[in-house]
BALOBA-1460 file (C-alpha; in Angstrom, 3 decimals):
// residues 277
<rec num="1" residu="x" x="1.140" y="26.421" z="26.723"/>
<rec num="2" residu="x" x="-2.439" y="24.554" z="27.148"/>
<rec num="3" residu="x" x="-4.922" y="24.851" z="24.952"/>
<rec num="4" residu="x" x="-7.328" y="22.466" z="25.497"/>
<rec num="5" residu="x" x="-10.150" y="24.692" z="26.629"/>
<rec num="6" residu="x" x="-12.342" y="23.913" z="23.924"/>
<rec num="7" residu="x" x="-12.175" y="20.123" z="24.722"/>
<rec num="8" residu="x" x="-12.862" y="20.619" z="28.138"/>
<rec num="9" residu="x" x="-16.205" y="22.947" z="27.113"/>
<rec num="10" residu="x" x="-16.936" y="19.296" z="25.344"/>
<rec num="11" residu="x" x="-16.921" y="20.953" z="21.922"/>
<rec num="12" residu="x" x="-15.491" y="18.608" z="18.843"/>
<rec num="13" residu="x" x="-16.067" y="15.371" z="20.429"/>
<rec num="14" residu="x" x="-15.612" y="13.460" z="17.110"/>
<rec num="15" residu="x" x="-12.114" y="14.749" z="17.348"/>
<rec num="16" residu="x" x="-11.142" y="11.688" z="18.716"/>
<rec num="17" residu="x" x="-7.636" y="11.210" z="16.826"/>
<rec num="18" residu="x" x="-4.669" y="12.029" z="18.776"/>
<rec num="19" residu="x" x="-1.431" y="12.714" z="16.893"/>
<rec num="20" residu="x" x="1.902" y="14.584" z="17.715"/>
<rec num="21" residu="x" x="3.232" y="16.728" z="15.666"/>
<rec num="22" residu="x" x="6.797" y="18.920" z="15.332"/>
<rec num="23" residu="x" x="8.074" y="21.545" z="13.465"/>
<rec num="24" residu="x" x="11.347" y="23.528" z="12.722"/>
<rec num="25" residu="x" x="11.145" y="26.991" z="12.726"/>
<rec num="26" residu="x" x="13.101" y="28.358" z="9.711"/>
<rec num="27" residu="x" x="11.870" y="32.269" z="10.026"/>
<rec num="28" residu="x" x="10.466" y="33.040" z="13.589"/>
<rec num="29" residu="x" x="8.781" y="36.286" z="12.321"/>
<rec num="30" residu="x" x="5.537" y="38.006" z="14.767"/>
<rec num="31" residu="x" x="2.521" y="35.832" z="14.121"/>
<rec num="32" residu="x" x="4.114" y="32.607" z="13.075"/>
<rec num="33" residu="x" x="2.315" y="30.279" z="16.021"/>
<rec num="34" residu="x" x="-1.136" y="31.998" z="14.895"/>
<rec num="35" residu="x" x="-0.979" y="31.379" z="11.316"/>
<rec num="36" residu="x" x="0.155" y="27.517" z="11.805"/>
<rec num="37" residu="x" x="-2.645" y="27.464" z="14.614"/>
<rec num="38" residu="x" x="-5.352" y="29.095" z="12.196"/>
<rec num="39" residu="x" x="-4.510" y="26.918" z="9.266"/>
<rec num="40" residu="x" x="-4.812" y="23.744" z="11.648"/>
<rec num="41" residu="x" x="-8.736" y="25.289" z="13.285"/>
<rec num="42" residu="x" x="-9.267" y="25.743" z="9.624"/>
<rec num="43" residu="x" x="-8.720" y="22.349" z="8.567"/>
<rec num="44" residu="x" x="-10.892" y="20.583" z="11.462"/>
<rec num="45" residu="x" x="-7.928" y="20.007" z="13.607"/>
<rec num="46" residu="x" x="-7.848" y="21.015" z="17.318"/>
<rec num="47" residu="x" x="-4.761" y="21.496" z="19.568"/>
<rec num="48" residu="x" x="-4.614" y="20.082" z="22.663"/>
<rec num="49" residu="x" x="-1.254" y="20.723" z="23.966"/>
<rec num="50" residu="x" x="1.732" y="22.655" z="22.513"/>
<rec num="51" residu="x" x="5.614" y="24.052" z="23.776"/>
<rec num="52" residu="x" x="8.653" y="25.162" z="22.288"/>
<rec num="53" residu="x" x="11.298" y="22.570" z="22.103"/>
<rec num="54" residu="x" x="15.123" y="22.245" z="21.764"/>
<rec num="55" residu="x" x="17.085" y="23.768" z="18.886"/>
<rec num="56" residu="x" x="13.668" y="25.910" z="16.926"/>
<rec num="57" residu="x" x="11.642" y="23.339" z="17.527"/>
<rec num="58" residu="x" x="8.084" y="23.088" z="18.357"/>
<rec num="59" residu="x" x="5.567" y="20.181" z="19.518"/>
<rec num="60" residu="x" x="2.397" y="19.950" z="19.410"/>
<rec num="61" residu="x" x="-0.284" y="17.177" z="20.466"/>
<rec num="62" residu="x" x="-3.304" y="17.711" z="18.049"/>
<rec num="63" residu="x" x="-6.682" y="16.162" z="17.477"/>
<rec num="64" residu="x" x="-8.813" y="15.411" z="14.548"/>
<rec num="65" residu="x" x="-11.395" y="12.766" z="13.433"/>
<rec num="66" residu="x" x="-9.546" y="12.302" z="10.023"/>
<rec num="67" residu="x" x="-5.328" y="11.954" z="9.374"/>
<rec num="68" residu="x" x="-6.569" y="12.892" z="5.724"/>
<rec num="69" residu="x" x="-6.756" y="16.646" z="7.127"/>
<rec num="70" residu="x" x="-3.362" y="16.275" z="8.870"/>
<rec num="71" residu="x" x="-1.849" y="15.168" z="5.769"/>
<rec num="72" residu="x" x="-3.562" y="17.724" z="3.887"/>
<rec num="73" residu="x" x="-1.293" y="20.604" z="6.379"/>
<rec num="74" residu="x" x="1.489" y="18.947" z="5.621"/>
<rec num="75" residu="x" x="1.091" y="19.247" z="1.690"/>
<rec num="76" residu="x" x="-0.058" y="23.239" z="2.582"/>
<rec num="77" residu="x" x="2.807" y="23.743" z="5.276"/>
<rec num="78" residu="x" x="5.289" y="23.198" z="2.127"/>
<rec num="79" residu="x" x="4.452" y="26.266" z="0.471"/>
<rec num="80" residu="x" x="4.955" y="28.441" z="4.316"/>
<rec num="81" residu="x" x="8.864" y="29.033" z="4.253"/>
<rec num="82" residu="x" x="8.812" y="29.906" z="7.608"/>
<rec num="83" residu="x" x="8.604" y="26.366" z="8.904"/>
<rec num="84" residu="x" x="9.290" y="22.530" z="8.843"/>
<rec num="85" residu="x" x="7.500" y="19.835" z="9.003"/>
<rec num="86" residu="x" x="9.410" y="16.900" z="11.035"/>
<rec num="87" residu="x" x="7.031" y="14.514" z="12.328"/>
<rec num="88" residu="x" x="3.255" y="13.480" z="12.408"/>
<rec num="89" residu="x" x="2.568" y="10.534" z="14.344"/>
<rec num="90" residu="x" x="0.868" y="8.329" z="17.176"/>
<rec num="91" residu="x" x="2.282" y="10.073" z="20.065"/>
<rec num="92" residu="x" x="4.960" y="8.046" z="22.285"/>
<rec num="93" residu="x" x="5.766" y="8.764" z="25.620"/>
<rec num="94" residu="x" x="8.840" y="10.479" z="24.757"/>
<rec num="95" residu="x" x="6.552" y="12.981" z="22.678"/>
<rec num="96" residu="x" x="4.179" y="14.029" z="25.302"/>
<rec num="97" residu="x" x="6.976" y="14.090" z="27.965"/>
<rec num="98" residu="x" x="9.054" y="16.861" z="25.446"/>
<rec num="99" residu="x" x="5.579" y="18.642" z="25.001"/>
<rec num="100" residu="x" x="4.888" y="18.703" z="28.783"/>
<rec num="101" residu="x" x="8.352" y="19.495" z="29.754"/>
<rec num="102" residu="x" x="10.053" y="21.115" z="26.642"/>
<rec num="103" residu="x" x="12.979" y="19.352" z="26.179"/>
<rec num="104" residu="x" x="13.677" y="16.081" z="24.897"/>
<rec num="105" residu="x" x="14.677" y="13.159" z="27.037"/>
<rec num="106" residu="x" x="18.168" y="12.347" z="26.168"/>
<rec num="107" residu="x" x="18.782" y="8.443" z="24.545"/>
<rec num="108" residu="x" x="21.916" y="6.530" z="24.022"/>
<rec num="109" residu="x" x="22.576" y="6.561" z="20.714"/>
<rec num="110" residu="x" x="23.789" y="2.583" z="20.625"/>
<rec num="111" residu="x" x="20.830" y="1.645" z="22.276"/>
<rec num="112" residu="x" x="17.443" y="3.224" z="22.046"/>
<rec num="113" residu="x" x="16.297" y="1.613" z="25.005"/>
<rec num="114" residu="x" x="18.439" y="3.213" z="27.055"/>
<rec num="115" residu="x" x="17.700" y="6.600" z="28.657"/>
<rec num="116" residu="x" x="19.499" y="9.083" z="30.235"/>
<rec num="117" residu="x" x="18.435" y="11.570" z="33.502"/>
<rec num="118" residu="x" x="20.780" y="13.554" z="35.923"/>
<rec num="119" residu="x" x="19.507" y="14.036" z="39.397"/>
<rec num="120" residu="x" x="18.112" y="17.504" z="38.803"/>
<rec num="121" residu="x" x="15.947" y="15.917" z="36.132"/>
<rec num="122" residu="x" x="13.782" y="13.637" z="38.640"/>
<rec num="123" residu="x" x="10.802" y="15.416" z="37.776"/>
<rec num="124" residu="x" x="10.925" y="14.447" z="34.256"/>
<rec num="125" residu="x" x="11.611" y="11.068" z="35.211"/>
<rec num="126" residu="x" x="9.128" y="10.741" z="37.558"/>
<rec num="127" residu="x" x="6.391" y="11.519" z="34.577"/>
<rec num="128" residu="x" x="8.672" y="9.500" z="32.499"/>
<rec num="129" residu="x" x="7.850" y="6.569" z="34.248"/>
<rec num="130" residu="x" x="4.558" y="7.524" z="35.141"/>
<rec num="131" residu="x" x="3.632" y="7.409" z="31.472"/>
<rec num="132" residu="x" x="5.185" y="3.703" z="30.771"/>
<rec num="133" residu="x" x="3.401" y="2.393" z="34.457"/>
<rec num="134" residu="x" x="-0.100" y="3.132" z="33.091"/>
<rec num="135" residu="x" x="0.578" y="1.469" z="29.616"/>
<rec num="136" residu="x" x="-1.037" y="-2.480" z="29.958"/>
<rec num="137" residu="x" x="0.464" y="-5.953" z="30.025"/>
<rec num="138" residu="x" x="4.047" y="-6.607" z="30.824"/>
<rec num="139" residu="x" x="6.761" y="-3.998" z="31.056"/>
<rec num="140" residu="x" x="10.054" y="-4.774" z="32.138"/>
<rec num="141" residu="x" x="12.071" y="-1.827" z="33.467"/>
<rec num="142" residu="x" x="15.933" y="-1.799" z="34.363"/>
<rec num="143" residu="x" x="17.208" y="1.512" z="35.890"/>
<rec num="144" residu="x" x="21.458" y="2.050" z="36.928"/>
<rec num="145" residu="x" x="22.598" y="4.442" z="39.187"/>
<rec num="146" residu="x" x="25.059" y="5.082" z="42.642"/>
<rec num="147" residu="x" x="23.732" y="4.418" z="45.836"/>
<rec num="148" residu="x" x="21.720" y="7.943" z="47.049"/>
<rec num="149" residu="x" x="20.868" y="9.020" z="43.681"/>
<rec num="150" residu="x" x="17.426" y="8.955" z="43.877"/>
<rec num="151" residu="x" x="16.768" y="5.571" z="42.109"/>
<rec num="152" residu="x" x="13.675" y="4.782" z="44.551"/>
<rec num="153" residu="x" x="12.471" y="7.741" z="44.978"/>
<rec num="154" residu="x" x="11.783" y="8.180" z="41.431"/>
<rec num="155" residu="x" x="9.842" y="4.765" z="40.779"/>
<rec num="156" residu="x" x="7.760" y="5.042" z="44.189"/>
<rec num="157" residu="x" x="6.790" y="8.925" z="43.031"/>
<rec num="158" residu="x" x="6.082" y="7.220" z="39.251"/>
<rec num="159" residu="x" x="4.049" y="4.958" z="40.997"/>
<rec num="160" residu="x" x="2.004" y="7.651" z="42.969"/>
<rec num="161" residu="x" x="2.056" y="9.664" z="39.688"/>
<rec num="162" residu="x" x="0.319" y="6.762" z="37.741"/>
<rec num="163" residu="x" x="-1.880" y="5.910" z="40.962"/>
<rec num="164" residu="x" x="-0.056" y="2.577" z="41.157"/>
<rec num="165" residu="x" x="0.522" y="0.351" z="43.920"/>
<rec num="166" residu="x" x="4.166" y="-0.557" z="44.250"/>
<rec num="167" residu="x" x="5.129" y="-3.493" z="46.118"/>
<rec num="168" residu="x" x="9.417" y="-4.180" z="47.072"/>
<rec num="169" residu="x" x="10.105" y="-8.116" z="46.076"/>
<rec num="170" residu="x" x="13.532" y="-7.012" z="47.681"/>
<rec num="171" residu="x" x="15.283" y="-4.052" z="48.696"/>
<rec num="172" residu="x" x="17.334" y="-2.413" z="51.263"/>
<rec num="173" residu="x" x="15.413" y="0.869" z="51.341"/>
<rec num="174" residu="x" x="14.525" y="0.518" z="55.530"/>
<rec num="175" residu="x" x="15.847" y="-2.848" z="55.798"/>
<rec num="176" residu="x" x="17.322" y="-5.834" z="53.487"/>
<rec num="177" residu="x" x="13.830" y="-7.968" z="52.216"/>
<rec num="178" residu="x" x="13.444" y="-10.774" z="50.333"/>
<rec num="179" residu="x" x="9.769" y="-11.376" z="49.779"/>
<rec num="180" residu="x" x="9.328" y="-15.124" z="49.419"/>
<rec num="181" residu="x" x="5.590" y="-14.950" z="48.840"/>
<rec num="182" residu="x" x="2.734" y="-12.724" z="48.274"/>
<rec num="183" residu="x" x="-0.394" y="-12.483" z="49.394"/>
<rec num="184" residu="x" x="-3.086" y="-13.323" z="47.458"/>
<rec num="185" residu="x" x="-4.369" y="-9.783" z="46.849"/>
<rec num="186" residu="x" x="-1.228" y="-8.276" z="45.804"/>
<rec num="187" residu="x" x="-1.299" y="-10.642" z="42.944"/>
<rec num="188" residu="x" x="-2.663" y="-8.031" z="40.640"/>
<rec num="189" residu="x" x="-1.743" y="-6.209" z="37.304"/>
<rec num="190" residu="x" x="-2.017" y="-2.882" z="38.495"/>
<rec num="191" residu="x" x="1.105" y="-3.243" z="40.824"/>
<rec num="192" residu="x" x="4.369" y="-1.913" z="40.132"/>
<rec num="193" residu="x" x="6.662" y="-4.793" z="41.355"/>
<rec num="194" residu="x" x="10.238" y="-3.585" z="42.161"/>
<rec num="195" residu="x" x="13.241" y="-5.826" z="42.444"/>
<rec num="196" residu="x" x="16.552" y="-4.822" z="43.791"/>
<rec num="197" residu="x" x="18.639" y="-6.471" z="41.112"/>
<rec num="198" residu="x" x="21.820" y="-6.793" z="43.599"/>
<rec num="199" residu="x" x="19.993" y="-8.488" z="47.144"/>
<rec num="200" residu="x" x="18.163" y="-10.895" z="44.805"/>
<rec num="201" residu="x" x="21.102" y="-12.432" z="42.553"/>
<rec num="202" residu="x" x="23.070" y="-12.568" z="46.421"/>
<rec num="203" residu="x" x="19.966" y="-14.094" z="47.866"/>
<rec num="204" residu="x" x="21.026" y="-17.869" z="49.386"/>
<rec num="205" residu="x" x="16.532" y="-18.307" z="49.554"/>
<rec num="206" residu="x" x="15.234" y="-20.234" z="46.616"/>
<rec num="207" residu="x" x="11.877" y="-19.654" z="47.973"/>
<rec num="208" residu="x" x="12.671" y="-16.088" z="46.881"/>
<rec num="209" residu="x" x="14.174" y="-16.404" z="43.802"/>
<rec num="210" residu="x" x="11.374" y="-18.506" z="42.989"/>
<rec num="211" residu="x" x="8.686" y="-15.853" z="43.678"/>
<rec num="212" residu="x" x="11.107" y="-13.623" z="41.290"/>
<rec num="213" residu="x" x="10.798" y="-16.177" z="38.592"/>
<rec num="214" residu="x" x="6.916" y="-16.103" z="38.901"/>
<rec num="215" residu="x" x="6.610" y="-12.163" z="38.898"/>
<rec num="216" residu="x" x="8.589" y="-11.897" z="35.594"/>
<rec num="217" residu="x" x="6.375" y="-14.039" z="33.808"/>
<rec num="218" residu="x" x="3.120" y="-12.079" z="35.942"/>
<rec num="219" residu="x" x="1.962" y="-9.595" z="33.121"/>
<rec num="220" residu="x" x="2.183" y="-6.270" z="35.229"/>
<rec num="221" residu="x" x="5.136" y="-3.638" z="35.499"/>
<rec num="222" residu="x" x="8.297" y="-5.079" z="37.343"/>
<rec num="223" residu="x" x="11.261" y="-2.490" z="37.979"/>
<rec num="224" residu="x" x="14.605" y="-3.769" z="39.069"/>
<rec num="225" residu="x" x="17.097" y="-1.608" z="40.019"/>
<rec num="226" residu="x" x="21.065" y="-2.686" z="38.835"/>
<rec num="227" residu="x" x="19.823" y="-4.906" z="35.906"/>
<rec num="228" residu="x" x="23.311" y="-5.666" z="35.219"/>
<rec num="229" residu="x" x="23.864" y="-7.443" z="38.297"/>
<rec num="230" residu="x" x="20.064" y="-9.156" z="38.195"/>
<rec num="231" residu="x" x="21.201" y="-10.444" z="34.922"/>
<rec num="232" residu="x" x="24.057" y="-11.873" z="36.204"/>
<rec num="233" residu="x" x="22.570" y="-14.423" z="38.909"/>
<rec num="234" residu="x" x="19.012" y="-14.871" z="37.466"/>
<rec num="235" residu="x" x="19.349" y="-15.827" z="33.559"/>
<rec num="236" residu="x" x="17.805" y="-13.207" z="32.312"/>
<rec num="237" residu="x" x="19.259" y="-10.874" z="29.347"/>
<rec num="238" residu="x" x="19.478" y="-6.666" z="28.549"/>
<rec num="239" residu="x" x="17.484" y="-8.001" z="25.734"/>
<rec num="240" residu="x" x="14.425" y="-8.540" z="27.838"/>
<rec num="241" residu="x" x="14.378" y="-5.228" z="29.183"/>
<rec num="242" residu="x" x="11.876" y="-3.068" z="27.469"/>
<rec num="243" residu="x" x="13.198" y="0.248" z="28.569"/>
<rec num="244" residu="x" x="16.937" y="0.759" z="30.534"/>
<rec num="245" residu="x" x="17.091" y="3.994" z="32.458"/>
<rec num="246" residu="x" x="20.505" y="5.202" z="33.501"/>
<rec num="247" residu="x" x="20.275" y="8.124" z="36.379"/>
<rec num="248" residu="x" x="23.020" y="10.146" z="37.437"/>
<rec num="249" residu="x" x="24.440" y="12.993" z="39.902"/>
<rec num="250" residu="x" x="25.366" y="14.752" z="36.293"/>
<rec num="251" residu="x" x="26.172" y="13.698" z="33.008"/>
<rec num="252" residu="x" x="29.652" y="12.673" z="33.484"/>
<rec num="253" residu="x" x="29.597" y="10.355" z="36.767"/>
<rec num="254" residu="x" x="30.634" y="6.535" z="35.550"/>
<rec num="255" residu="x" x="27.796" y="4.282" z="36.992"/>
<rec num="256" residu="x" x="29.624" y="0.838" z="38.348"/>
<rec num="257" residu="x" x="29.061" y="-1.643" z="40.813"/>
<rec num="258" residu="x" x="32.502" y="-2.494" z="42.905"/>
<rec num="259" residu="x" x="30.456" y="-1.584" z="45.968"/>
<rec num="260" residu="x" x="27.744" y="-4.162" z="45.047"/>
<rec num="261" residu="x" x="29.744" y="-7.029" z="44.077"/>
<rec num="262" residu="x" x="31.810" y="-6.543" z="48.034"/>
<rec num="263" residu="x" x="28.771" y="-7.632" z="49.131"/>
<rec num="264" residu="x" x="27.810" y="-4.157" z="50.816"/>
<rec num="265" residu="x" x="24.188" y="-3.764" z="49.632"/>
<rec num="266" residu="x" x="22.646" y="-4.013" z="52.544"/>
<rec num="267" residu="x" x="23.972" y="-0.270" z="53.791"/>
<rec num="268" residu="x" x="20.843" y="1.173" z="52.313"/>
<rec num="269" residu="x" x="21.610" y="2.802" z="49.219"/>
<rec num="270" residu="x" x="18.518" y="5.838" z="49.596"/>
<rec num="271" residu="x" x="17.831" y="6.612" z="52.935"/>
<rec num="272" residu="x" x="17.136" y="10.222" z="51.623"/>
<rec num="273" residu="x" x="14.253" y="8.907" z="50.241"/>
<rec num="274" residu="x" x="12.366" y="10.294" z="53.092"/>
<rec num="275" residu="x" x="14.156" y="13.593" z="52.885"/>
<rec num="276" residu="x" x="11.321" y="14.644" z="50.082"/>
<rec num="277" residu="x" x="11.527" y="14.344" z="46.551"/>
């Protein structure tokens, strides 16, 4: 449910604090969303955005030009039984994708860089990565998946989403490429550089590999698809990946890479690309 109206009307500009905030509902009795969203008007705190979440859970993205008041309905909300406070803070992407979307995006729980999609949740990754593309400096992101599950699709629609140029260092999404150079105006920070992990660690061109090197030192957005096999041929780590994304058919399909490693890579792996998205 939006409720920005009053921003748009340009009304509370010193509002300028963003925060996200969740709650539990304990009692879900009639009248329960206006009394939280009355106390919050009353207290000089507008709200932008807000959904119903997993499990009784509700998320809201607020603003106010003071965290004193936000702290101030927290100390209030504890006398309201109805509810639970469970988090006030700086919103992260994974907040305003669970607001937007209302769910929460699934994370391994022995990595927290590593999330999880199934195919019929493209859309949220598509605004998933949208999100981290428009965020500044470098960003390093692996994503895993079989061949045809929609691994380009999603980062060239991310890239549309965020209103991002993407340029392929190497892929085999129309034919195999190994870009050995760039030009000189597609040296910029606003690209989203994407790297197929398995045709670069198999490339024999240093020229390429090179140009890889460069790129993942350029502060921009680089994506490379099958990190695990990039890793393996280019002396990088998993520890310099800011964000792993693991996308599957559905939950229970075992992403590995016997395919890869026969040295078929260059049957292209999402020729459905153009099918739509």
């Amino acid at each position: 449910m939006n409720m920005d109206a009053e921003e748009k009307k340009g009304m509370y500009p010193e509002r300028n604090i963003e925060q996200y905030m969740e709650y539990e509902i304990i009692n879900n009795r009639p009248g329960l969303l206006g009394d939280v969203s009355s106390l919050l008007g009353n207290l000089g705190i507008s709200i932008n955005t807000i959904n119903g979440v997993e499990n009784r859970r509700r998320g809201l993205l607020v603003r106010t030009d003071e965290l004193n008041k936000l702290r101030r309905f927290q100390l209030m909300s504890g006398y309201i039984d109805d509810i639970n406070i469970l988090k006030i803070r700086k919103p992260r992407v994974r907040d305003r994708l669970a607001v937007r979307h209302g769910r929460f995006i699934k994370r391994a729980e022995e990595d927290k860089k590593v999330f999880k999609f199934t195919r019929e949740e493209i859309g949220i990754l598509v605004d998933f990565l949208a999100e981290i593309f428009q965020e500044k400096g470098h960003r390093l992101i692996g994503i895993r998946g079989m061949p045809r599950v929609g691994k380009t699709e999603s980062i060239v629609a991310g890239s549309v989403t965020a209103k991002k140029k993407w340029l392929f260092l190497s892929s085999t999404l129309i034919k195999q490429t190994e870009r050995s150079s760039l030009l000189r105006g597609e040296y910029n920070d606003k690209n989203v550089f994407i790297i197929d992990g398995a045709v670069t660690t198999n490339s024999t061109s240093e020229e390429h590999k090179n140009l890889i090197r460069e790129i993942m030192s350029y502060p921009a957005i680089k994506v490379v698809e099958h990190p695990d096999l990039f890793i393996e041929g280019m002396h990088y780590t998993l520890e310099d990946f800011d964000y792993i994304i693991e996308l599957r058919e559905d939950e229970n399909q075992e992403i590995t890479y016997e395919k890869h490693k026969k040295k078929h890579w260059f049957q292209n792996e999402d020729m459905d690309f153009f099918g739509g998205i």
